[in-house]
Backbone bond lengths (Angstrom), bond angles and torsions (degrees), N, CA, C in turn:
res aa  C-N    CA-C-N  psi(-1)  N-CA   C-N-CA  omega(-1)  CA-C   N-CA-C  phi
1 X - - - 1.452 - - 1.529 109.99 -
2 X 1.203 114.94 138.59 1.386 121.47 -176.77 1.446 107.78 -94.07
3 X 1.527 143.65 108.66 1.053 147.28 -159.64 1.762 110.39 -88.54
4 X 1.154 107.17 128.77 1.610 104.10 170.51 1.487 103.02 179.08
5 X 1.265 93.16 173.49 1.618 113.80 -171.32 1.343 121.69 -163.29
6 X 1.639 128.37 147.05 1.288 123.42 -147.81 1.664 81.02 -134.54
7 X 1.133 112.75 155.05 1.364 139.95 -172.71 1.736 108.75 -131.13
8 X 2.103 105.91 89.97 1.384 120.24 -172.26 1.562 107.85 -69.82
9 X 1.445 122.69 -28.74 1.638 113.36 178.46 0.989 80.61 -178.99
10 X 1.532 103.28 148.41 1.780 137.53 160.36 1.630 108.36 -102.15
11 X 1.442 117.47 142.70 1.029 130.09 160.24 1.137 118.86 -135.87
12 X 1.801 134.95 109.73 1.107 127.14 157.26 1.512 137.52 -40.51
13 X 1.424 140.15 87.69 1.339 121.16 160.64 1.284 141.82 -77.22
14 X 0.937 86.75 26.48 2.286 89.81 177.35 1.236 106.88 152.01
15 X 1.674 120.01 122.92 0.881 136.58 -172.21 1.854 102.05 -115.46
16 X 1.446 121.85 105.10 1.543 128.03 161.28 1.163 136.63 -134.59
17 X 1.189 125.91 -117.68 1.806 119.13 164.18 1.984 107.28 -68.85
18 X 1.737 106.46 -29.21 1.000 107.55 168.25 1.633 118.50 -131.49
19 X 1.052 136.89 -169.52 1.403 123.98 -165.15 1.758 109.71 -146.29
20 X 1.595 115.32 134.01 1.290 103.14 176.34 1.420 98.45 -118.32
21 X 1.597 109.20 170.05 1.485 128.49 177.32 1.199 117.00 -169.71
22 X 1.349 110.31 119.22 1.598 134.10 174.32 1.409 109.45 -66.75
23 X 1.580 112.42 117.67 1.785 107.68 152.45 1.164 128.05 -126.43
24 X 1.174 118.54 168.18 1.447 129.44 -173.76 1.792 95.49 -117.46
25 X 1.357 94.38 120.79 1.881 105.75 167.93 1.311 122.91 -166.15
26 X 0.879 135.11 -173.22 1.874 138.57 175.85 1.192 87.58 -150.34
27 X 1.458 113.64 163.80 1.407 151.41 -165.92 1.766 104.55 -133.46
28 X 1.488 107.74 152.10 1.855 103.09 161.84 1.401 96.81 -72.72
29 X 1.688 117.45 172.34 1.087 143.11 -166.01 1.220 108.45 -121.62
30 X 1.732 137.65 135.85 1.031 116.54 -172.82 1.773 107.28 -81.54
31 X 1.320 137.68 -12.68 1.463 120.28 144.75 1.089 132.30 -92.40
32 X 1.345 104.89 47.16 1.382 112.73 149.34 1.640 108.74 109.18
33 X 1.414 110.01 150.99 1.724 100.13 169.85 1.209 98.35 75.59
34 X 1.482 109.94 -169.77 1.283 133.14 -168.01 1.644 149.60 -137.05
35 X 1.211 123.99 129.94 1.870 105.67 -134.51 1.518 85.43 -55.23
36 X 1.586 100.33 -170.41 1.816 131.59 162.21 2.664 80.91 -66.12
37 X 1.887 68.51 169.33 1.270 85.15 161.83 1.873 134.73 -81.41
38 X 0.954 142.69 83.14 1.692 162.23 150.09 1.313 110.52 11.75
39 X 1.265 134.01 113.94 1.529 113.07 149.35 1.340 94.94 -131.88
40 X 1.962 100.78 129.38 1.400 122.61 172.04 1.722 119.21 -129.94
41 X 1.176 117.69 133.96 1.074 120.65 -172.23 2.041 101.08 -92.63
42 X 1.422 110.65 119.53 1.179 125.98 171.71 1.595 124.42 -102.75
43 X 1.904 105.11 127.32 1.273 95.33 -170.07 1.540 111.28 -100.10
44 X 1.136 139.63 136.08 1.340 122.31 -159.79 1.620 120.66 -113.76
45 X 1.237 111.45 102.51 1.593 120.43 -165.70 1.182 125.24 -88.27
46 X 1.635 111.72 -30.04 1.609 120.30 178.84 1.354 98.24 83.40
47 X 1.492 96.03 -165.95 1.521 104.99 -161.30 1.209 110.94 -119.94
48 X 1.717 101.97 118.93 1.634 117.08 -171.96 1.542 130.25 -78.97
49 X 1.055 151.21 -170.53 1.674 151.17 125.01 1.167 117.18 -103.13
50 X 1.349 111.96 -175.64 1.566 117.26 175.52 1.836 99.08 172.67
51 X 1.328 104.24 137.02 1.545 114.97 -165.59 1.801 91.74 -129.87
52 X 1.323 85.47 144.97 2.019 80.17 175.63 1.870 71.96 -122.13
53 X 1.629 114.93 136.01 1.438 116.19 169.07 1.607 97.26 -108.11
54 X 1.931 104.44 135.22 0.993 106.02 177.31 1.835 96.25 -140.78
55 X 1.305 120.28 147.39 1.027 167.58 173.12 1.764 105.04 -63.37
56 X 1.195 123.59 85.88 1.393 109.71 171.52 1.513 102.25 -79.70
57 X 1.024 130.00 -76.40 1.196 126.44 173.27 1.583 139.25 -6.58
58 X 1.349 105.44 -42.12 1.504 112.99 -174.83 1.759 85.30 -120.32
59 X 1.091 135.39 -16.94 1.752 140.22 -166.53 1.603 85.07 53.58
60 X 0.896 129.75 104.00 1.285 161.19 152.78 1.240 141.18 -152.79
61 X 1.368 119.85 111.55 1.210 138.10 -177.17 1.695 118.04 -78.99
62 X 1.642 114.30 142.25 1.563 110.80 -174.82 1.680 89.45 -115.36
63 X 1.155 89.49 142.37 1.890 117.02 175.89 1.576 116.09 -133.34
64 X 1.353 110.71 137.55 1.251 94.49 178.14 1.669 108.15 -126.96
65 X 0.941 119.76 142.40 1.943 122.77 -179.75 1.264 100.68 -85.26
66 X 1.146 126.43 158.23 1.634 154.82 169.86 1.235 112.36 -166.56
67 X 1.827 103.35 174.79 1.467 110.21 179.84 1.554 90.55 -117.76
68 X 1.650 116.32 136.13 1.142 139.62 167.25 1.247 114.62 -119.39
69 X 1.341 109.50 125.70 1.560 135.75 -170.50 1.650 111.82 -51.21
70 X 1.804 107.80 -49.38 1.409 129.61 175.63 1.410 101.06 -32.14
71 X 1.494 124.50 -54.30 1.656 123.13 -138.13 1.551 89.27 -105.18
72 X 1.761 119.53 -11.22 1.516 91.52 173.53 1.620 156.10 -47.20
73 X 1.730 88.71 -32.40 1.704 105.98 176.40 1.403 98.19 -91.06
74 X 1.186 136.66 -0.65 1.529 124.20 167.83 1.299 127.21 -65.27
75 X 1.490 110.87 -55.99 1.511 119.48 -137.73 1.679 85.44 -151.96
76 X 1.231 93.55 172.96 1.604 92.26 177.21 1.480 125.28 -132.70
77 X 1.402 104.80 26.81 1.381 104.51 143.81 2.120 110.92 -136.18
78 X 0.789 117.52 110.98 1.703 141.02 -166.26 1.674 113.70 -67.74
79 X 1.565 107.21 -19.54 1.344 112.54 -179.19 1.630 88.86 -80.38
80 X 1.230 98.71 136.69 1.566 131.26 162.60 1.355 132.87 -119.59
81 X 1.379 118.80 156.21 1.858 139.58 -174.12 1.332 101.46 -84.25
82 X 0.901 98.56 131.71 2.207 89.15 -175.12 1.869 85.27 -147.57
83 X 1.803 83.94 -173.26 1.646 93.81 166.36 1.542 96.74 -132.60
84 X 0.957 116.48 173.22 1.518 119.60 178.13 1.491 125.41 -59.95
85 X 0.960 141.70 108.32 1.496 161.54 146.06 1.394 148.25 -113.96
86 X 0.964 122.97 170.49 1.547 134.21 -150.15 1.623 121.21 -168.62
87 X 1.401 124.62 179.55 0.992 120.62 -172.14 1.759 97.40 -117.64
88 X 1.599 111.48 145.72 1.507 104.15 159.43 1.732 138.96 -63.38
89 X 1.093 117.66 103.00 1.485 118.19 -161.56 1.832 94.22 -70.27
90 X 1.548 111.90 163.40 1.421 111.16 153.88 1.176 120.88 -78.58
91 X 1.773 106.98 134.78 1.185 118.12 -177.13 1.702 106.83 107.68
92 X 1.539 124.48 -2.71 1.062 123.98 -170.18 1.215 101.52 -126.79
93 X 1.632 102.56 155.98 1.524 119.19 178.76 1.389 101.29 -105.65
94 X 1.453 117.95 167.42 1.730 133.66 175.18 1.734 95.54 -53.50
95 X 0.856 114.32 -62.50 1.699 124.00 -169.25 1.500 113.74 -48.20
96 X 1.584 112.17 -51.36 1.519 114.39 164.25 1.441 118.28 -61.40
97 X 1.104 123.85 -42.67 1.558 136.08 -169.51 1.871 94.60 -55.37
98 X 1.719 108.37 -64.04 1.656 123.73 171.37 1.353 86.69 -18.14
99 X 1.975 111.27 -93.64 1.433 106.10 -153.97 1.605 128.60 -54.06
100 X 1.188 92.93 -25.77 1.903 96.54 178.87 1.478 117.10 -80.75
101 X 1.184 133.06 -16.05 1.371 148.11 161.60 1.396 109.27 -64.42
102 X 1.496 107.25 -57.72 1.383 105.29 -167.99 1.720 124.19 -79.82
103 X 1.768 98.83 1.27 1.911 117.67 178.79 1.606 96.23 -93.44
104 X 1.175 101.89 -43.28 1.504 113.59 -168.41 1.920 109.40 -48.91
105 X 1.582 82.37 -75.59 1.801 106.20 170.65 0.976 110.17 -26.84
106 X 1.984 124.30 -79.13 0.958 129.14 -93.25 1.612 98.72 -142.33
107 X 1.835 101.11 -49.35 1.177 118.03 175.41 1.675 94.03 116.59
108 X 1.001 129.04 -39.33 1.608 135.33 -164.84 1.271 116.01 -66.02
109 X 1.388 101.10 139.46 1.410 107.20 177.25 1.785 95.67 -95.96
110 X 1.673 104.51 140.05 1.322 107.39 166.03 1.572 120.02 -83.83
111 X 1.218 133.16 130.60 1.336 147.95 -177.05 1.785 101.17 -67.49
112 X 1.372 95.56 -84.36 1.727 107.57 -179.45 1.640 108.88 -111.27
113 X 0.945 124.39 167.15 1.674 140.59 -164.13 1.163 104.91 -151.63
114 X 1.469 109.15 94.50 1.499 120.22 175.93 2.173 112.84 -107.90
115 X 1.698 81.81 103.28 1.557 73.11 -179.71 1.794 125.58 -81.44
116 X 1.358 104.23 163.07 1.820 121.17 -144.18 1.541 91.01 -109.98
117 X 1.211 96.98 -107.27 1.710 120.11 -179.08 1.119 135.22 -122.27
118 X 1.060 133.19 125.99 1.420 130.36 171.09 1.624 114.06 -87.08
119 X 1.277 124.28 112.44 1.453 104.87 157.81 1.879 107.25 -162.29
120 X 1.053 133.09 -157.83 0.855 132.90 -127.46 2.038 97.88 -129.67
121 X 1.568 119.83 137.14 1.206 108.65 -138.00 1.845 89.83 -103.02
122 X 1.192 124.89 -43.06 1.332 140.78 -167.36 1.565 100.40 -140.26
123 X 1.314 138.46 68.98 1.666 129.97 -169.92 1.699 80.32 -76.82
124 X 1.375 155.43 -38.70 1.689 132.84 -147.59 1.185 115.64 -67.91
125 X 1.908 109.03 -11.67 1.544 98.07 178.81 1.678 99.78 -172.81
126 X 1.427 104.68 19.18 1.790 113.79 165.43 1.302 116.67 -144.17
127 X 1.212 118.29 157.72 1.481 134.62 -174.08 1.479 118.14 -77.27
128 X 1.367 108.36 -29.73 1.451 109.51 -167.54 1.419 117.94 -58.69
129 X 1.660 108.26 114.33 1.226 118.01 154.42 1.681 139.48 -101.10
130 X 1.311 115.53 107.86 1.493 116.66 -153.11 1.863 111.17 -89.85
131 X 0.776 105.83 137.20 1.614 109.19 155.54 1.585 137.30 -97.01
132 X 1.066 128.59 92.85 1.720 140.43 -154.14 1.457 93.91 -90.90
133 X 1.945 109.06 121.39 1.231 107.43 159.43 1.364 110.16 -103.93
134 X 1.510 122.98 -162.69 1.746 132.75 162.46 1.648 72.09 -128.48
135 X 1.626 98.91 122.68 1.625 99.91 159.20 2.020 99.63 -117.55
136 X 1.197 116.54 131.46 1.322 140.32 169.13 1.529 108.14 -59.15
137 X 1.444 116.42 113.18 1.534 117.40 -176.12 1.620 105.35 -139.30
138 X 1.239 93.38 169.25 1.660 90.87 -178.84 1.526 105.58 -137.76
139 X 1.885 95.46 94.88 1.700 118.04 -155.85 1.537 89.94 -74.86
140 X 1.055 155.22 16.53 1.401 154.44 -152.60 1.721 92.32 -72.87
141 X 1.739 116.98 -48.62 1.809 93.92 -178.99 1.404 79.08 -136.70
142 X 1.797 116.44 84.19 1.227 109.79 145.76 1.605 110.27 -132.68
143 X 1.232 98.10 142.32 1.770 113.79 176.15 1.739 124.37 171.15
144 X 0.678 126.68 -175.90 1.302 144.05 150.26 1.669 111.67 101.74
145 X 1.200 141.67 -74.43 1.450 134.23 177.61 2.072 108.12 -133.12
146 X 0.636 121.31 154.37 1.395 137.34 -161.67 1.690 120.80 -146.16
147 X 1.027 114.78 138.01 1.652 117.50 154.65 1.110 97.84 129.43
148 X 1.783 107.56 -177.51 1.693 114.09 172.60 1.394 108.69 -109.76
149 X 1.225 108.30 129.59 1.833 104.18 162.53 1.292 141.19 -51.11
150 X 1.446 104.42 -25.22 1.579 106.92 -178.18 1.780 82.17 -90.14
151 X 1.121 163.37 39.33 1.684 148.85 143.67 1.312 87.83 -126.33
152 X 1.403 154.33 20.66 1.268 139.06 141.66 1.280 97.64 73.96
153 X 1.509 136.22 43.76 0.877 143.24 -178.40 1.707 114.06 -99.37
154 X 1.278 114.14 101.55 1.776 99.21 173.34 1.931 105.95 -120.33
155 X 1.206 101.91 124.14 1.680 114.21 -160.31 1.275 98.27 -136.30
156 X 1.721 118.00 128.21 1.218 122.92 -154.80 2.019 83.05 -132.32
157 X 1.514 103.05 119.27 1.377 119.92 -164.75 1.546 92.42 -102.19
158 X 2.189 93.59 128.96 1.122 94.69 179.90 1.781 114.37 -133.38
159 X 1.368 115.90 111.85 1.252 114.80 -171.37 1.617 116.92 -73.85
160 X 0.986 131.29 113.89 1.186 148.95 -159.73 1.556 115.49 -119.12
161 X 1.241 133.98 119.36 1.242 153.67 153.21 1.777 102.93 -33.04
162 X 1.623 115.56 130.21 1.334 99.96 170.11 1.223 148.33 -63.62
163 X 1.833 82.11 -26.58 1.986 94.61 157.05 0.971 131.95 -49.32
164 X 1.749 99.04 -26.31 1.993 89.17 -165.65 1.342 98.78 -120.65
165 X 1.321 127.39 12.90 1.377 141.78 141.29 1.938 107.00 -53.41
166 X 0.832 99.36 -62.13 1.859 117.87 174.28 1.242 118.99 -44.43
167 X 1.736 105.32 -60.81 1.595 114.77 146.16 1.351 128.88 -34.18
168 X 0.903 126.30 -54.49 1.920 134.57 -158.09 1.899 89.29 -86.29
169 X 1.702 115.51 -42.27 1.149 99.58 -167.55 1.912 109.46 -71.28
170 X 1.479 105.63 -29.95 1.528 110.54 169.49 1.750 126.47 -69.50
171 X 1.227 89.75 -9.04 1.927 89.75 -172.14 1.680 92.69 -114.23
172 X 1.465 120.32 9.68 1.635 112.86 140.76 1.985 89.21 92.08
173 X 1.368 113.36 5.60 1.682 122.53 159.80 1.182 123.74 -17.15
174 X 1.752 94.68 -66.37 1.476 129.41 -172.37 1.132 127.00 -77.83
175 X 1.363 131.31 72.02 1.513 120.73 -158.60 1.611 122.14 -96.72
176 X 1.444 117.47 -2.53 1.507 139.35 -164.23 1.871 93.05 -91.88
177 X 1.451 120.27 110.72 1.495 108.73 -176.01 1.354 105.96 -54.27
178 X 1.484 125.37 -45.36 1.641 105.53 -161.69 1.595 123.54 -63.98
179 X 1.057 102.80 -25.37 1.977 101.26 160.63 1.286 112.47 -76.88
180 X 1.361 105.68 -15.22 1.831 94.77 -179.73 1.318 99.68 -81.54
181 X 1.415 133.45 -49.55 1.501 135.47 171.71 1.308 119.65 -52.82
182 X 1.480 123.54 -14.67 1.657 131.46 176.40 1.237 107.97 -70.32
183 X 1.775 101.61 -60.43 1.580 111.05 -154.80 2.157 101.20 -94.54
184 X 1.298 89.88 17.38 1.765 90.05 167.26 1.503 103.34 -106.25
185 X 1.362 105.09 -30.52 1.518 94.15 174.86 1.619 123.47 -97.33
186 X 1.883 103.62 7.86 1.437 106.05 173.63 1.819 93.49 -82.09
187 X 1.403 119.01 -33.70 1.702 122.85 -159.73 1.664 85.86 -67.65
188 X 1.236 153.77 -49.82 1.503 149.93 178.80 1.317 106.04 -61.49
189 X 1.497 134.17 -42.43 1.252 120.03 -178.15 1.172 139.20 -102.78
190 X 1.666 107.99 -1.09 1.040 123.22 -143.51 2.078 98.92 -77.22
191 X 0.918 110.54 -44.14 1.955 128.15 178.26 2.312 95.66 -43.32
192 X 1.780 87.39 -43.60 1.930 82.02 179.09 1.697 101.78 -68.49
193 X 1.649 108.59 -38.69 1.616 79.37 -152.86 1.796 108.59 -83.18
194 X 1.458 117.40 -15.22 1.437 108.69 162.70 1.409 111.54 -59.13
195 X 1.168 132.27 -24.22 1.502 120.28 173.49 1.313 103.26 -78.66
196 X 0.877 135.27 -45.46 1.578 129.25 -170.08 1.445 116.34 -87.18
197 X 1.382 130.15 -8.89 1.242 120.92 -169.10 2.147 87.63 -140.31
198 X 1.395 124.52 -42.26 1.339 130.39 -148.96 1.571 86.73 -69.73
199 X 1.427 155.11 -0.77 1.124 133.61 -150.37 1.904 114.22 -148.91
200 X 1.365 91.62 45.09 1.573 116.39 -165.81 1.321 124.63 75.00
């Protein structure tokens, strides 16, 4: 099957910190031919990061809590377990974004920057495509309050043992996927990176 898709009209609906837009299109079909005509409303996020900082040395993992707007009509408490992230500014690479996210957040300087995955956070009706590192830190005196004031940011940094990182992700803590996708792929790697980083 030859894959493609035509895009019948764009319409912007709202242009702010983030931006939506309605289109009209069809796609080929994988039996053959070609759908009916589509209308989907797209939210457009750009392209994110996200660092889970972990501690070979002490095996300690950094987390930080916030309140996210998303989980308000859900549940009834909205502060969430995350890992550090941000959005890509112009003029910036994934790698700069890592370190400035993770001073901002967290306070930490990253040591090494080992990149994970790239893929895509909500494709059914947003753009955002993220890049996940493991950045290597040495949480020994990090904690207590975090963020910038002019983004109304208040982030309460929490250094966590990997056990009880493991814990929180099994007793259903963690409800934001990109820390859940961090700290599943810190539980597979975590035995390499104390050998490679835990031992000076």
């Amino acid at each position: 099957m030859d894959k493609a898709f035509s895009v019948l009209e764009e319409q912007r609906l709202y242009d702010g910190f983030f931006s939506l837009s309605r289109f009209r299109l069809r796609h080929t079909l994988y039996r053959g031919g070609w759908s009916e005509h589509l209308e989907r409303e797209l939210f457009h996020r750009g392209s994110c990061v996200a660092v889970i900082p972990y501690d070979p040395v002490l095996d300690r993992v950094v987390l930080i809590e916030q309140f996210r707007v998303g989980a308000m009509k859900t549940q009834d408490d909205p502060w969430l377990l995350e890992i550090v992230a941000g959005a890509v500014e112009e003029g910036e690479g994934a790698e700069d974004v890592a370190h400035r996210e993770a001073d901002e957040e967290t306070g930490c300087k990253i040591r090494h920057l080992i990149p994970l995955y790239e893929f895509f956070t909500t494709p059914g009706g947003c753009s955002e495509k993220l890049t996940l590192f493991c950045g290597i830190v040495d949480a020994s005196e990090i904690g207590g309050h975090c963020g910038l004031a002019d983004e109304q940011e208040d982030i309460l940094v929490r250094v966590v043992s990997f056990a009880e990182a493991m814990q929180l992700l099994r007793q259903g803590k963690i409800e934001s996927a990109i820390p859940i996708i961090g700290l599943q792929w810190l539980a597979l790697n975590r035995d390499q990176l104390r050998t490679d980083y835990g031992c000076g």
